[in-house]
C-alpha positions in Angstrom: 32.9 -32.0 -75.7 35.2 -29.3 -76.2 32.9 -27.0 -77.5 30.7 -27.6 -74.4 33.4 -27.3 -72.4 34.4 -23.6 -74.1 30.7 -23.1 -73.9 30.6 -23.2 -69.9 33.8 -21.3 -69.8 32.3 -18.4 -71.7 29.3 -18.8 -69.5 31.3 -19.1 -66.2 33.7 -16.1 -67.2 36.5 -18.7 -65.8 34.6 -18.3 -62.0 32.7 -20.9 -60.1 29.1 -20.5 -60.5 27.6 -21.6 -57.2 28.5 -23.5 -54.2 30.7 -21.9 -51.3 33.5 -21.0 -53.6 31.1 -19.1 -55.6 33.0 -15.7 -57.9 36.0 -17.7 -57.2 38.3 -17.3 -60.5 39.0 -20.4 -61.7 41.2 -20.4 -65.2 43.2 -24.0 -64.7 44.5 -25.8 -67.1 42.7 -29.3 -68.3 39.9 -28.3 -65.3 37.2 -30.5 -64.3 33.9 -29.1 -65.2 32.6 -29.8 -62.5 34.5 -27.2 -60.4 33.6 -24.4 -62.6 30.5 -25.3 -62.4 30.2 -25.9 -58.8 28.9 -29.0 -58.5 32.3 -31.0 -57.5 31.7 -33.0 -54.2 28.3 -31.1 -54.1 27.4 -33.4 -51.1 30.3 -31.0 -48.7 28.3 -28.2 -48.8 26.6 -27.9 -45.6 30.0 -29.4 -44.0 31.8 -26.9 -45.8 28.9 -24.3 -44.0 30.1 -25.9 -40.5 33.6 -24.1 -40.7 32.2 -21.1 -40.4 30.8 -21.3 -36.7 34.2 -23.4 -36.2 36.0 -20.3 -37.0 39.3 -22.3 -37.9 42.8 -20.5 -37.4 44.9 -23.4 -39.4 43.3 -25.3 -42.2 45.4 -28.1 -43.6 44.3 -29.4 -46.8 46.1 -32.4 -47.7 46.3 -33.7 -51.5 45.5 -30.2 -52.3 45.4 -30.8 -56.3 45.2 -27.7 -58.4 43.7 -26.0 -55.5 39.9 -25.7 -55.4 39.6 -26.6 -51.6 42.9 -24.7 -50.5 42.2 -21.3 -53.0 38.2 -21.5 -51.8 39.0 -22.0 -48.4 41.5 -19.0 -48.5 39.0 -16.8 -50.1 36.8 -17.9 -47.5 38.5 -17.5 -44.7 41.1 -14.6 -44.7 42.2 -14.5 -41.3 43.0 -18.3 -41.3 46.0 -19.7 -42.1 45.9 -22.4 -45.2 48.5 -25.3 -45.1 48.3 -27.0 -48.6 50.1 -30.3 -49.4 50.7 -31.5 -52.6 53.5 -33.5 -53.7 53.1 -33.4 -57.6 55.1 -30.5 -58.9 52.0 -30.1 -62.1 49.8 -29.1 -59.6 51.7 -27.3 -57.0 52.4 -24.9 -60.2 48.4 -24.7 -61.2 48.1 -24.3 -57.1 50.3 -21.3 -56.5 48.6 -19.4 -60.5 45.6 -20.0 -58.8 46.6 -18.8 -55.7 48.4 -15.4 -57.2 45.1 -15.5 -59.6 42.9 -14.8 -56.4 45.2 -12.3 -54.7 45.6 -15.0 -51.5 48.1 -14.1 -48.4 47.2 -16.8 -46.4 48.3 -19.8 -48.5 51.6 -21.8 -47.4 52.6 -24.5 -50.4 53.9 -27.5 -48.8 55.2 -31.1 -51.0 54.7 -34.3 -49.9 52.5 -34.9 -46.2 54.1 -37.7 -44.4 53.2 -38.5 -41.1 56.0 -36.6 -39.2 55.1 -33.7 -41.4 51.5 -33.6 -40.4 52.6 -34.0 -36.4 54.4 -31.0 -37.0 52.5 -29.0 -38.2 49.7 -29.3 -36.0 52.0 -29.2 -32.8 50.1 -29.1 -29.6 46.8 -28.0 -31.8 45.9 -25.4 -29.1 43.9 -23.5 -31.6 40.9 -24.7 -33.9 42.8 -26.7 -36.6 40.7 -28.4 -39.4 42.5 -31.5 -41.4 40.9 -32.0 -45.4 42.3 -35.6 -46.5 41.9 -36.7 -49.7 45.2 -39.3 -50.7 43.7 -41.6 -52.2 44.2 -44.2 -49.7 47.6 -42.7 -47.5 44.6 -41.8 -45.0 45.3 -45.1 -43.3 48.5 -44.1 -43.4 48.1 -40.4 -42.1 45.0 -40.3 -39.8 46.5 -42.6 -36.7 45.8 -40.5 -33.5 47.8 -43.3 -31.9 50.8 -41.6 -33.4 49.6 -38.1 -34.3 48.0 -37.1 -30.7 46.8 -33.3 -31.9 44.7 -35.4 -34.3 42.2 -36.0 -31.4 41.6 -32.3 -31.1 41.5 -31.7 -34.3 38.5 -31.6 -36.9 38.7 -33.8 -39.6 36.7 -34.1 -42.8 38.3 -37.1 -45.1 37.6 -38.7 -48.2 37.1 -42.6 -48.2 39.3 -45.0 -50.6 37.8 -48.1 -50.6 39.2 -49.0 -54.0 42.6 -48.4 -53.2 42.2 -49.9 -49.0 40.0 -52.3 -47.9 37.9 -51.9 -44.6 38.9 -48.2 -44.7 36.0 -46.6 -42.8 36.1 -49.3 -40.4 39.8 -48.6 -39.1 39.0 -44.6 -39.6 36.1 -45.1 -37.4 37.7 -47.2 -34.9 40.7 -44.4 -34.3 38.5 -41.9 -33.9 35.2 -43.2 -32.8 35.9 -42.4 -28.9 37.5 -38.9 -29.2 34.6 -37.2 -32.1 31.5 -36.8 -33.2 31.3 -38.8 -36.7 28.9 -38.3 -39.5 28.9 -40.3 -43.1 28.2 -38.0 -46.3 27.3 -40.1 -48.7 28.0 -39.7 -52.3 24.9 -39.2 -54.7 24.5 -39.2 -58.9 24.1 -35.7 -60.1 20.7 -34.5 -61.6 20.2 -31.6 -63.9 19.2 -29.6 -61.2 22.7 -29.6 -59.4 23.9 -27.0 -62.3 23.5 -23.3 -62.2 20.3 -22.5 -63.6 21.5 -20.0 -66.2 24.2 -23.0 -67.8 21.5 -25.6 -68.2 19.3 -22.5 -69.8 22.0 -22.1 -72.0 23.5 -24.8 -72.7 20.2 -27.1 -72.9 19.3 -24.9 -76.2 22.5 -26.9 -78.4 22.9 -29.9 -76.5 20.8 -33.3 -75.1 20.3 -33.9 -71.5 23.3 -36.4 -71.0 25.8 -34.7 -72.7 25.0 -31.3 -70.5 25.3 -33.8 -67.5 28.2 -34.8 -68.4 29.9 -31.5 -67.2 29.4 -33.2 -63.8 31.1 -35.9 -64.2 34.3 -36.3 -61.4 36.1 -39.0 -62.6 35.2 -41.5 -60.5 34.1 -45.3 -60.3 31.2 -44.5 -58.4 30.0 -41.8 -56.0 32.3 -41.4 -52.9 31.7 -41.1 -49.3 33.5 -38.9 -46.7 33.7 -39.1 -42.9 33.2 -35.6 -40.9 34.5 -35.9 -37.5 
């Protein structure tokens, strides 16, 4: 797999290939294959689409990682200010490369989001604020309009845990269900036609169809869902 792997590097010249972080350079460390490829959470495309007739001043993106959502979004959105939270100092490093990487201005690095943190930084949320979640579970912890009021003016797309909470959509849905608009994106296998067309042409010349799917592959016990509110 490391030749594949160096393979789809060489192909990528170390951008995304598709998706809406397409041309994005992308030269992390350890990466998934999936994000250069642009198939990672393939499913938050057309969600991803909706920010643009949001037209977001703040974006938070909480459990930011190595940055994919936070660098994208920046790219994405220039005039918008991106809050990124991640606690774990590996990936706050491989966050602020990737940030210098793609000449970003708008990018604030913040450490751990606890719930106090979060109410602060939305404030009053007068402007159009969008909240990415994805904690692993904490979003139990973290999404309670009940505490956090500017949450209920707030957009919100979050990742589901059901592995780590149990019920978790249920008590998401029952916070929010009277103050937004809720749709389920559900998480699907990936197919051979979810990669770029010119890495399967390559690629499918030295290797079989499962191993080339492979490059998909996010790590996870099954396909996730997310909630867009």
């Amino acid at each position: 797999l490391s030749l594949l792997r160096f393979l789809l590097r060489l192909t990528a010249q170390e951008k995304v290939m598709q998706g809406p972080f397409t041309g994005m350079k992308f030269s992390v460390p350890d990466y998934n294959t999936a994000m250069l490829s642009g198939t990672w959470e393939k499913e938050l495309w057309e969600t991803l689409d909706d920010f643009l007739a949001i037209d977001p001043k703040r974006i938070l993106c909480i459990g930011a990682a190595e940055g994919y959502y936070a660098v994208g979004l920046g790219i994405r959105f220039p005039n918008c200010r991106i809050i990124a939270f991640e606690q774990q100092r590996k990936y706050q490093i491989m966050l602020g490369r990737l940030s210098i990487e793609n000449d970003l201005s708008n990018l604030q690095l913040q450490g751990k989001c606890t719930p106090n943190m979060l109410q602060q930084t939305l404030g009053a949320n007068l402007d159009s604020s969008i909240v990415i979640c994805d904690v692993e579970g904490y979003e139990i912890e973290l999404l309670d309009p009940s505490n956090i009021k500017s949450l209920s003016k707030s957009y919100i797309l979050v990742e589901l845990h059901p592995m780590y909470v149990e019920n978790c959509e249920s008590i998401i849905l029952n916070r929010f269900t009277q103050s937004h608009e809720i749709s389920k994106i559900k998480g699907r296998v990936r197919t051979l036609d979810d990669l770029p067309t010119r890495a399967v042409s390559f690629l499918s010349l030295l290797f079989g169809k499962e191993t080339i799917l492979s490059l998909m592959e996010e790590g996870r016990p099954y396909p996730m869902d997310w909630l867009w509110m």
